[in-house]
Backbone bond lengths (Angstrom), bond angles and torsions (degrees), N, CA, C in turn:
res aa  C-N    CA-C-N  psi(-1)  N-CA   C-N-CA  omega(-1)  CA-C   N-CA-C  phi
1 X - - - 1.459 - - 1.521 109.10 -
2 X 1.612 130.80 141.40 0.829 135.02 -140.53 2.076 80.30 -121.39
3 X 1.198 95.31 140.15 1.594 118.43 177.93 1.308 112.00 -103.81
4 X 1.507 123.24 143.39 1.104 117.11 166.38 1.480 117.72 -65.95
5 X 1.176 133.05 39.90 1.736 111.44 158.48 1.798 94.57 -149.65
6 X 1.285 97.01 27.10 1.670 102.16 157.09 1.378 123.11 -106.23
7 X 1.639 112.40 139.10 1.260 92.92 -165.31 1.584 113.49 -115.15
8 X 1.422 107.17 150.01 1.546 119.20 -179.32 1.343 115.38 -78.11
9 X 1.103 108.41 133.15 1.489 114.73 157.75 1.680 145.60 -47.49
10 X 1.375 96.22 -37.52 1.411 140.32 172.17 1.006 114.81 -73.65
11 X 1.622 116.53 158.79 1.611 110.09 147.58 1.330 94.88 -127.16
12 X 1.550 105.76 136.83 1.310 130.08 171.92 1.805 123.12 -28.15
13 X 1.147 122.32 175.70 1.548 103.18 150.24 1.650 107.07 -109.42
14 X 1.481 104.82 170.20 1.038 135.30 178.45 1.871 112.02 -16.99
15 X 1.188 124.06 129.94 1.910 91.28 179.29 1.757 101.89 -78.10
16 X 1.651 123.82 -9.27 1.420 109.07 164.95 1.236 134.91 -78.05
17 X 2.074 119.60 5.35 1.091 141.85 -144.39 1.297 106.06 -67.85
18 X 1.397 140.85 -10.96 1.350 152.03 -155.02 1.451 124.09 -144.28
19 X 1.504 105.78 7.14 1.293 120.65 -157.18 1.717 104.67 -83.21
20 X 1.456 102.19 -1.03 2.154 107.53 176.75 1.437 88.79 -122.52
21 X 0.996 149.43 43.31 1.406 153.42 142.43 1.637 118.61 134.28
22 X 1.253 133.61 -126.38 1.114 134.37 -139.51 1.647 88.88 -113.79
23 X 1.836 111.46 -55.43 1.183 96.73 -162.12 2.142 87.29 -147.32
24 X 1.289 85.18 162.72 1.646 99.20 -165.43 1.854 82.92 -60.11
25 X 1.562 112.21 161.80 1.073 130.31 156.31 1.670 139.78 -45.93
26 X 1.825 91.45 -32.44 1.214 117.98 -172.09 1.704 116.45 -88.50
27 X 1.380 90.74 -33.54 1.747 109.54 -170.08 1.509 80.91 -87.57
28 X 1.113 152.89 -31.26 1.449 142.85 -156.49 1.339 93.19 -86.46
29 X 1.466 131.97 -58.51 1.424 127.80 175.90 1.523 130.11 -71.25
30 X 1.333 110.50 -14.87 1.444 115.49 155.45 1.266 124.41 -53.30
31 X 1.901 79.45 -57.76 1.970 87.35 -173.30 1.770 109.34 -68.51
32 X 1.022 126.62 -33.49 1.467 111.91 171.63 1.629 121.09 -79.64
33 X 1.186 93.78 13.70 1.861 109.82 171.31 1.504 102.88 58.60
34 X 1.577 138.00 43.39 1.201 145.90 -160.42 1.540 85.80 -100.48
35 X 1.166 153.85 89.98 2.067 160.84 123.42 1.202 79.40 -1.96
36 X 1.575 128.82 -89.61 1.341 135.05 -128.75 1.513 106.25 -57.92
37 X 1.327 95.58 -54.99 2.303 97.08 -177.62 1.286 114.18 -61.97
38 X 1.924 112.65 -46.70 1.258 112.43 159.50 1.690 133.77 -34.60
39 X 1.217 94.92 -58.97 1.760 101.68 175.03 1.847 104.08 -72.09
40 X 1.162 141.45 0.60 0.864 120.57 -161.45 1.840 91.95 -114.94
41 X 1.500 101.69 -46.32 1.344 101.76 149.67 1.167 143.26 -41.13
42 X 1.768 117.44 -22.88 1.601 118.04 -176.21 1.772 84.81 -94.33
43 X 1.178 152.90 -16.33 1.273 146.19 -122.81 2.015 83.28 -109.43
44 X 1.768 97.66 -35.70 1.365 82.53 -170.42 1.890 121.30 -83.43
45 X 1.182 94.70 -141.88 1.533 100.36 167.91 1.228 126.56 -98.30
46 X 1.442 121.57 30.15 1.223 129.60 -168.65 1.385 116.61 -71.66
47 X 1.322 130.70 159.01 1.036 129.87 -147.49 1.341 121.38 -147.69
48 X 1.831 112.55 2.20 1.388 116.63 164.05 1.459 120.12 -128.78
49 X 1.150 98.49 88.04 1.648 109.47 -174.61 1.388 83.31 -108.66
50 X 1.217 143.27 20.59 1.456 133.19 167.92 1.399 102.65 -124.35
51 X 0.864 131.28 0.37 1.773 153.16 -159.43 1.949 95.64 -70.68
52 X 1.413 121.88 110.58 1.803 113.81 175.29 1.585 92.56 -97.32
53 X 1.464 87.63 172.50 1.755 100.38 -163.76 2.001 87.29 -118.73
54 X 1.079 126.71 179.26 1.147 125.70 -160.63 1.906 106.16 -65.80
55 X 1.350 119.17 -26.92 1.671 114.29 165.53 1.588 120.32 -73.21
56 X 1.323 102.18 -0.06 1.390 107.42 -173.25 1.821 121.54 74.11
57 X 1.382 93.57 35.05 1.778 97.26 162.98 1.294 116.46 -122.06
58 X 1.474 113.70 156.28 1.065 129.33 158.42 1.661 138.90 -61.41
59 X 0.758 129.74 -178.17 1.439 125.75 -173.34 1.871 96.42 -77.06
60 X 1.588 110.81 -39.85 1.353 120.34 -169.83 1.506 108.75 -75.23
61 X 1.511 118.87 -6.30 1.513 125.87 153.50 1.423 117.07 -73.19
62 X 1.420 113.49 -50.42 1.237 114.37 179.04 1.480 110.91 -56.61
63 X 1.083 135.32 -58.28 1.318 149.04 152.30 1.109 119.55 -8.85
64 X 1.330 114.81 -59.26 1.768 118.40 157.03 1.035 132.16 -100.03
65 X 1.038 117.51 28.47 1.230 113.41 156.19 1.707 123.01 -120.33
66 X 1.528 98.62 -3.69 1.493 104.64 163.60 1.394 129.06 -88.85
67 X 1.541 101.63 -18.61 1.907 143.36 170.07 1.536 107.30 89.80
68 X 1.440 112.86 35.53 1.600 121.98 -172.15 1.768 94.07 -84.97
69 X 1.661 124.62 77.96 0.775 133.49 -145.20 2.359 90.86 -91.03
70 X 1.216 103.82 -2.57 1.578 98.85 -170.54 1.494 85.05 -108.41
71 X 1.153 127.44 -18.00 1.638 106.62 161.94 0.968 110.84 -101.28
72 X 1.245 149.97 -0.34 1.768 130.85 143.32 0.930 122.48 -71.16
73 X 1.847 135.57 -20.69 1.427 130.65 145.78 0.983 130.40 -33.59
74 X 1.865 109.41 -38.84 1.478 102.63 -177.03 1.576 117.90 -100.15
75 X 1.661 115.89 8.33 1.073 129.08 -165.14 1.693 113.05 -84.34
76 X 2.120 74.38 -48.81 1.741 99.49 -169.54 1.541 114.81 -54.63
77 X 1.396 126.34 -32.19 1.479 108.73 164.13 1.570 126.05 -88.80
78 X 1.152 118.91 38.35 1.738 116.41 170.96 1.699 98.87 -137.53
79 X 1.732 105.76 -21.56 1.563 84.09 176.38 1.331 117.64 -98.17
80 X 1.637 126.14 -166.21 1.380 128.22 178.92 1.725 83.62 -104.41
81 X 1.542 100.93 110.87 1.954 102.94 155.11 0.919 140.45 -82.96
82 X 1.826 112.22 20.14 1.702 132.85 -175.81 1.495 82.29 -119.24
83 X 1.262 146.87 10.47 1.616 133.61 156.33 1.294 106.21 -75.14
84 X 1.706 97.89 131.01 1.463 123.41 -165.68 1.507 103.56 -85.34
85 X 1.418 141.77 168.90 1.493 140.03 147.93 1.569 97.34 -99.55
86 X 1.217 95.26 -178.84 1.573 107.56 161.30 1.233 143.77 -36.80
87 X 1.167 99.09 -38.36 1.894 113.75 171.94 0.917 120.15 -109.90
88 X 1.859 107.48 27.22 1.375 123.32 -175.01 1.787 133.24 46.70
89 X 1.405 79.83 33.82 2.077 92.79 167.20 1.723 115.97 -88.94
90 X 1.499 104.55 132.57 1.261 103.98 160.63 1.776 117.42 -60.04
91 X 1.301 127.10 -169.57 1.362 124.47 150.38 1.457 99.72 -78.68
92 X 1.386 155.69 -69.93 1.409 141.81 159.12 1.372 128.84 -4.02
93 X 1.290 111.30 -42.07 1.237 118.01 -162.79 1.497 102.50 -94.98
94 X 1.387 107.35 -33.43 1.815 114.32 179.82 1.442 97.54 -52.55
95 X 1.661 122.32 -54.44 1.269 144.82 -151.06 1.682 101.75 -53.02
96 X 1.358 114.72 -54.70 1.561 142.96 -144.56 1.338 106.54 -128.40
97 X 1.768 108.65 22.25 1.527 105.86 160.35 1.202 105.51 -103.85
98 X 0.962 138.18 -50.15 1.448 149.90 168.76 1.528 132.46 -5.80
């Protein structure tokens, strides 16, 4: 259990991060390795490709770490790939710890 005067690596998400359901749209279609919703999702005006899920990753974590390597192609130029999670992993680093 983590104390308040220990410090994280990470930065948390948002405390409104969950406030349209359980899990962002994006991280939901990553994580089931769905290309099609994904790409159809980057096509629109969407607006949280920076969006963390409660460990503090991005969709471009999920992405690598499932090895859905044609949706982190299309991820890797709209997100920041120096965003840390919680235990302070890049998406790179999730990829190539393993």
């Amino acid at each position: 259990a983590f104390g308040l005067k220990e410090f994280v690596k990470g930065s948390p998400p948002r405390l409104d991060a969950m406030r349209l359901g359980k899990q962002y749209l994006l991280h939901r279609a990553t994580g089931e390795g769905n290309y099609f919703v994904v790409s159809t999702i980057l096509k629109t005006s969407y607006h949280g490709y920076e969006a963390k899920n409660q460990n503090g990753q991005t969709a471009a974590h999920l992405a690598s770490i499932r090895g859905e390597n044609d949706i982190l192609r299309n991820l890797i130029y709209r997100v920041n790939v120096n965003s840390r999670d919680t235990a302070g992993f890049t998406p790179l680093h999730v990829r190539y710890r393993f």
